[in-house]
C-alpha positions in Angstrom: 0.0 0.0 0.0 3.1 2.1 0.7 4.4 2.0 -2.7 1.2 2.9 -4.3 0.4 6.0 -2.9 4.2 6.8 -3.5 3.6 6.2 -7.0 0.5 8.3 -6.9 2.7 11.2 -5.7 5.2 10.5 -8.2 2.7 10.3 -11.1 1.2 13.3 -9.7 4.6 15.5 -9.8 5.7 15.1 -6.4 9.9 14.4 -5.8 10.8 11.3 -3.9 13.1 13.4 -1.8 9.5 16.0 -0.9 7.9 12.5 -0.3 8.0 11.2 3.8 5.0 8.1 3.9 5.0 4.7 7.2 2.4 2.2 7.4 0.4 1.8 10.9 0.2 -1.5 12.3 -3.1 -1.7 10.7 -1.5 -1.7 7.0 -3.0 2.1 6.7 -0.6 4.6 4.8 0.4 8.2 6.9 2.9 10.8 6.5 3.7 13.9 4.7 5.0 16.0 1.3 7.3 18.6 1.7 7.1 21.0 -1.5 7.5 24.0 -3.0 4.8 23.8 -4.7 2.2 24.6 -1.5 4.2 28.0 -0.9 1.0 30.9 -0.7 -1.8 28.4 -0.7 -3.6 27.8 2.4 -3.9 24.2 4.0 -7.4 23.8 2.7 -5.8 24.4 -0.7 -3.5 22.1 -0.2 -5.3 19.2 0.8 -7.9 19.5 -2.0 -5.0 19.8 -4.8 -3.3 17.0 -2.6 -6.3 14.6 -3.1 -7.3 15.4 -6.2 -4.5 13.9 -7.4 -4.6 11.0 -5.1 -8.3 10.2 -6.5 -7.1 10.3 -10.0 -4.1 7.5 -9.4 -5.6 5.4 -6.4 -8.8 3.5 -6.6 -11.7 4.5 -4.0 -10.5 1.4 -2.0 -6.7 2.6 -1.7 -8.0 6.3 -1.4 -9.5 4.7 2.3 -6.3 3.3 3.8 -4.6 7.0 3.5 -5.0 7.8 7.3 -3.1 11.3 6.4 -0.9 13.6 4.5 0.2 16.6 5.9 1.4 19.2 3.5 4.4 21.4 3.7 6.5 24.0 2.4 10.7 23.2 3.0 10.6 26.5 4.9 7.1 25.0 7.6 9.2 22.3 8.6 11.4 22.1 12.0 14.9 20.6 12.8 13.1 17.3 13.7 11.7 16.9 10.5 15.1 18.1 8.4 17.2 15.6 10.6 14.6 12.5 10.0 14.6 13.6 6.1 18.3 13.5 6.2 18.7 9.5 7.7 
């Protein structure tokens, strides 16, 4: 399940490097896309541009097992989050 919404993101434009995703104990997908590309939109943008692209390379059945995807420009994100990215 991991890989496909990876290759969702990647068909939809996203870098692997912007791309962070873990699977829950339950097999469910999380995690988060760091890109310039959100700079000057608001989170509600985000999301829906973030989804619609989701919906057009995941089937309603994958779409489900996203629990979530945060969205972020490089310059949002903390030292925690540049340390993990580089590991």
């Amino acid at each position: 399940m991991e890989e496909e919404v990876r290759n969702a993101l990647l068909a939809a434009g996203f870098a692997a490097e912007q791309i962070q995703l873990e699977v829950t104990q339950s097999g469910n997908v999380g995690g988060f896309v760091i890109s310039p590309r959100f700079a000057g939109q608001s989170q509600v943008a985000r999301q829906d541009a973030l989804w619609a692209d989701l919906r057009r390379h995941l089937a309603p059945e994958r779409l489900r097992r996203i629990v979530s995807i945060l969205t972020m420009t490089p310059e949002e994100i903390d030292d925690d989050v540049r340390a993990e990215l580089r590991r």
